[in-house]
Phi, psi and omega in degrees: 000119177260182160241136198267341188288331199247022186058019191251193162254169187223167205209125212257154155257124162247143182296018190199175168219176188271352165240050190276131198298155179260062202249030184036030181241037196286308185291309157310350156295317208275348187248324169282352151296334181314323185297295206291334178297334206265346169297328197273332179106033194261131193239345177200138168238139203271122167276167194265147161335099222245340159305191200254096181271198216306332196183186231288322184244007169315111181294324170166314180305319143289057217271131136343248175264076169287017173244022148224134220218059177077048207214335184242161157287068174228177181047086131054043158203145160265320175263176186306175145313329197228016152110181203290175168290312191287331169288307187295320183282351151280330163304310162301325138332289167338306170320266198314330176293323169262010167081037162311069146337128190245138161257141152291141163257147215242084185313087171227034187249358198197161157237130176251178152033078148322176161244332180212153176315153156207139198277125167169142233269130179222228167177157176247152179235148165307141183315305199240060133204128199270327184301323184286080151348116155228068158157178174312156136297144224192152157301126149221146182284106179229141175300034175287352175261112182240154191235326183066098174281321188272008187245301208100343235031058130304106162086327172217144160261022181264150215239126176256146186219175180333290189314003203259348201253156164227034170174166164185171215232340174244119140333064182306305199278272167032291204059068158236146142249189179132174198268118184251111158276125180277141190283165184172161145318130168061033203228118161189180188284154188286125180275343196257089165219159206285174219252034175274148186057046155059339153205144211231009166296352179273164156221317188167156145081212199264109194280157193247138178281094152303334161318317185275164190233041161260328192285349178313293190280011147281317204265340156316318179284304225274311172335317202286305184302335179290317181266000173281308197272012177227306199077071187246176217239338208111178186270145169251123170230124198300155181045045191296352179304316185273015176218125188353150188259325192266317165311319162315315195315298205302341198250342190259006162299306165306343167265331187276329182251326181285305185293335164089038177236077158339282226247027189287116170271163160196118188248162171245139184286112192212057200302074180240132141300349207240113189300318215300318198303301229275009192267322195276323170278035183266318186298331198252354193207079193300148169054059205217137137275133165256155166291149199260109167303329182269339144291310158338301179293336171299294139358306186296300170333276177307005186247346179221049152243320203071208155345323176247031149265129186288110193284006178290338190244078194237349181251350160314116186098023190226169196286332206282331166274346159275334176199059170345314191273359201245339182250172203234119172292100174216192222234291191216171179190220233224329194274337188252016172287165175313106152114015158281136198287033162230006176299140195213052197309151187253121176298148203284340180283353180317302220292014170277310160333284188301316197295341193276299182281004143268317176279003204246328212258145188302314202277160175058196194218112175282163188216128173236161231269168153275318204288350182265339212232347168229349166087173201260161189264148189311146162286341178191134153351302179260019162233078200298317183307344198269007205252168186221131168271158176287166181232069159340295215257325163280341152275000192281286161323303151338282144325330148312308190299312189273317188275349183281264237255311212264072146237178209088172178297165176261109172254106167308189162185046141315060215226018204194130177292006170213338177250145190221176157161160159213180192216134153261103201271017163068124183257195197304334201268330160276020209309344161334273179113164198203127160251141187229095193233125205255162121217164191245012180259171176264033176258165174273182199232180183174140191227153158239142171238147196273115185245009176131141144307344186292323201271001177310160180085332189288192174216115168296171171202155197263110171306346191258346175073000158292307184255156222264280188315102159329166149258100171284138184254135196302171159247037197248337203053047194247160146200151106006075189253152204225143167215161209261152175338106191055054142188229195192138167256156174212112190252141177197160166296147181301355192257325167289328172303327191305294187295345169308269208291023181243310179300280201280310151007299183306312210277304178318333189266356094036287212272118142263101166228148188279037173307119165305001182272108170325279160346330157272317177329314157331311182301084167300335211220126138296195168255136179280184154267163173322161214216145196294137161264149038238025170244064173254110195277330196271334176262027157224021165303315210265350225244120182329132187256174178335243172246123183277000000 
C-alpha cells in the first residue's frame, strides 16, 4: 500500500503495549519519538485508548469517559495512563509536523466502573448461547448510571442510564454475575454481530444499545469533537465483532460524508481465525480495514513448527490474500503479547521472517507492534522476567527497506517449503529493486532470481548484514541470493544499501532517548534472549559461514 501523493509507501505503528508504565509520560514518549519514526517511514500511529478508564492505571479499554482524555478529576485521576489532555494534543502536533498520521482507538462496544445504582428488569442468558434464557425475568441492581461528576458537562451534558445499555454482567445487590440482557420496549442484543454463542454482542461491563438514536448522536458529536479538537486522522475500533455492522457503517458514513472528511481511516479489531467470518463482515461493512488475524496465526504457526512448516502457504487463509485492500498486516500487538487473555506471541526468531512479509511485499498496509520494536515491560517490579526486549535495529531496518527499495511490480519465487523469495524491481521514483530471500530450515536457503539484464554485472550485497559475500548479477540478468538457517536477506546494489545505511544513520541519530542508564543510551538494539535450537537465528547471524 503506497501513498500516491508522496510516492513513498505507508506504514502504520501501534504506539503502546499493555504493560506500557503507568507514570503519565506516554504522550511525551510519543512527541520525542515522532522525528526518528518518521525517518524510518512510518506514516500513521494508532495511539492506545487516550480516554478516562476505571483508574489510574486502566490501560484504556475500560472506558469511562470519552470526553475526558486526561483532562477531569475522576476514577482517583486527572490525567490518563499516558498523561494529560494537553500532552497528548502535543504529541499529535508533533506527529503531524512530521507528516504522522494519528488513529485513535476508539473504546465504543462498553462502559465501564458507573457512578451510580439503577433498579430494572433483566434476565441471564447462557455464556455460550446468548440466545438463551435460562430463567425469568427479574429486578437487578447495576451500576448503569454515569454522571461525570467531575466533568461537569463539559463538551457534552449528556448522562447515560439503563436504557441507553442491552446488557451488563453484575448484580450489586445479589452480588451475582452473569450475562444479564436488559429487558425494555424495543430492547435486545444487536443481530448483525458475529454469531459466536449464538449472538456475540454482549462482551463485559455495561453494553451500549446502538438501537437507541439518543447514543447513535452522543457517539456522533463525540467523533465530531475527536476530530475538531485533536484533528485525527482516524479510527481503530476496538472489539467490532460485539458491535452493530450498520453502525459502524452508519457512523464512518457520517463522518466521511456530513462531517466532510472523505478520507477519514479507519481499521477494525475483527479476532476471528476463520477467513469466512472476516469476508462476510467485510461484505457488510464497506470501506473499513481489518486487521488481518489469520496471518498472525499463520506467523505463529510457522515460528513454533519450524523447518516442517510449508513456507508456500504462509499467506493462505488471510485477509491479505483475499482482500489486499481492505487488510493492515501486523506480526503481534497488546492482545497477543505475553500473558494476555489472547496470547498468541510469534516465537522471536520468525519475526525478522514475518517482519520481511509485511513490510516487503506489494499487498496490505502493515502495522508494527511497540512491545516488538522498543520491547515489553516486566508485568511487575518483581517480576523482571516477565519483560521481553525489543528489536529495534532489525526493525529499523526493515523498515528502511520498505520506505527506500520496496516498490513496484512483484516476481513471487514461492517454489520450494523452507526457502521463499521475491524480487520488487522499483518504479520511476525508486528504481533500485529489492531481492528478498527467507528459509525457516536449518540449512541455509538460496534462491536465483531474475533481476533484469540492465542490471548485469552490478554486484549486490544483503542490507541486513547478515551475510557477509556480495552477489554478481549475471549476464542473463540472474544471480543466486543467499540467506542464513532461520532468517531472511534484503539484497540491493551497494549504492542503495549505502543510502539503507545512510537512512538509518539518520534514524539513530534521531532517537531520543532519555534513559538514565547511560549503558543503554548506548544501545540501539537490546540484546535478544536465546532463542530454542537449532533455529536460533540471532546467535550466527554476524558470524562468518562455511562455505557459501
Amino acid at each position: 500500500m503506497a501513498n500516491d501523493k508522496q510516492q513513498e509507501n505507508v506504514t502504520m505503528f501501534q504506539f503502546f503495549e499493555w504493560y506500557t508504565p503507568t507514570d503519565h509520560m506516554h504522550w511525551i514518549r510519543l512527541k520525542e519519538q515522532a522525528s526518528l519514526l518518521s525517518s524510518l517511514g512510518l506514516s500513521a500511529i494508532w495511539v492506545p485508548p487516550p480516554t478516562k478508564g476505571t483508574s489510574p492505571n486502566d490501560v484504556g479499554y475500560g472506558v469511562y469517559d470519552l470526553w475526558d482524555m486526561g483532562e477531569f478529576d475522576q476514577k482517583g485521576t486527572i490525567p490518563t495512563k499516558y498523561g494529560t489532555k494537553d500532552q497528548l494534543k502535543e504529541a499529535i502536533d508533533e506527529c503531524h509536523k512530521h507528516g504522522i498520521k494519528i488513529y485513535f482507538d476508539a473504546v465504543l462496544n462498553h462502559k465501564a466502573a458507573g457512578d451510580e445504582t439503577e433498579v430494572f428488569k433483566a434476565v441471564a442468558v447462557a455464556e455460550d448461547d446468548r440466545t438463551q434464557e435460562i430463567e425469568d425475568p427479574h429486578k437487578i441492581t447495576a451500576y448503569t448510571k454515569f454522571n461525570f461528576p467531575g466533568r461537569k458537562g463539559k463538551y457534552s451534558d449528556f448522562q447515560w442510564n439503563h436504557h441507553h445499555f442491552s446488557g451488563t454482567d453484575w448484580d450489586a445487590k445479589a452480588e451475582r454475575s452473569a450475562v444479564f440482557k436488559i429487558k425494555g420496549e424495543n430492547k435486545s442484543f444487536a443481530e448483525d454481530v458475529d454469531g459466536e454463542h449464538g449472538n456475540f454482542d454482549y462482551l463485559m461491563c455495561n453494553n451500549i444499545d446502538y438501537d437507541h438514536p439518543d447514543v447513535v448522536a452522543e457517539t456522533e458529536r463525540w467523533a465530531q469533537w475527536c476530530i475538531d479538537e485533536f484533528n485525527i486522522d482516524g479510527f481503530r475500533i476496538d472489539a467490532m465483532k460485539h458491535i452493530s455492522a450498520g453502525f459502524i457503517t452508519h457512523l464512518l458514513s457520517h463522518i466521511r460524508g456530513q462531517l466532510n472528511k472523505p478520507d477519514f481511516f479507519c481499521v477494525g479489531e475483527y479476532w476471528k481465525q476463520d477467513l469466512n467470518d472476516v469476508d462476510i463482515h467485510l461484505d457488510s461493512n464497506g470501506h473499513i480495514h481489518l486487521f488481518d488475524v489469520p496471518l498472525h496465526f499463520n506467523f505463529k504457526r510457522a515460528g513454533e513448527e519450524g523447518p516442517s512448516f510449508d513456507m508456500r502457504t504462509i499467506f493462505d487463509g488471510t485477509l491479505v490474500q483475499s482482500s489486499p485492500e481492505a487488510a493492515v498486516t501486523f506480526i503481534d500487538n497488546h492482545d497477543t503479547q505475553p500473558y494476555q487473555s489472547l496470547e498468541s506471541f510469534v516465537p522471536a526468531w520468525f519475526k525478522p521472517l514475518a517482519a520481511a512479509l509485511i513490510c516487503l511485499r506489494f499487498d496490505g498496509y502493515p502495522c508494527l507492534f511497540y512491545g516488538d520494536f522498543y520491547g515489553i515491560e516486566p508485568k511487575s517490579p518483581s517480576e523482571p522476567e516477565t519483560g521481553f526486549p525489543g528489536r529495534k535495529e532489525m526493525f529499523s531496518r526493515m523498515l528502511l527497506a520498505r520506505k527506500l527499495f520496496a516498490y513496484g511490480t512483484q516476481d513471487d519465487y514461492f517454489d520450494h517449503p523452507n526457502c521463499i523469495a521475491w524480487f520488487r524491481h522499483g518504479d520511476e521514483h525508486h528504481p533500485g529493486g529489492l531481492a528478498v530471500v527467507m528459509s525457516n530450515s536449518n540449512s541455509k536457503g538460496h534462491k536465483r532470481l531474475h533481476v533484469g539484464h540492465h542490471r548485469a554485472g552490478e554486484v549486490w550485497v544483503d542490507m541486513m548484514g547478515y551475510w557477509k559475500d556480495p552477489v554478481t548479477i549475471k549476464e542473463d540478468g540472474s544471480a543466486k541470493f543467499y540467506c542464513h538457517s532461520g532468517s531472511v536477506s534484503l539484497w540491493s546494489s551497494p549504492e542503495e544499501a549505502e543510502r539503507h545505511g545512510r537512512e538509518e544513520q539518520h534514524a539513530r541519530d534521531h532517537a531520543d532517548d532519555d534513559s538514565e542508564d547511560e549503558e543503554e543510551e548506548k544501545k540501539f538494539e537490546a540484546e535478544h534472549p536465546d532463542l530454542p535450537k537449532p533455529l536460533d537465528t540471532w546467535d550466527h547471524l554476524l558470524e562468518d559461514d562455511e562455505q557459501r
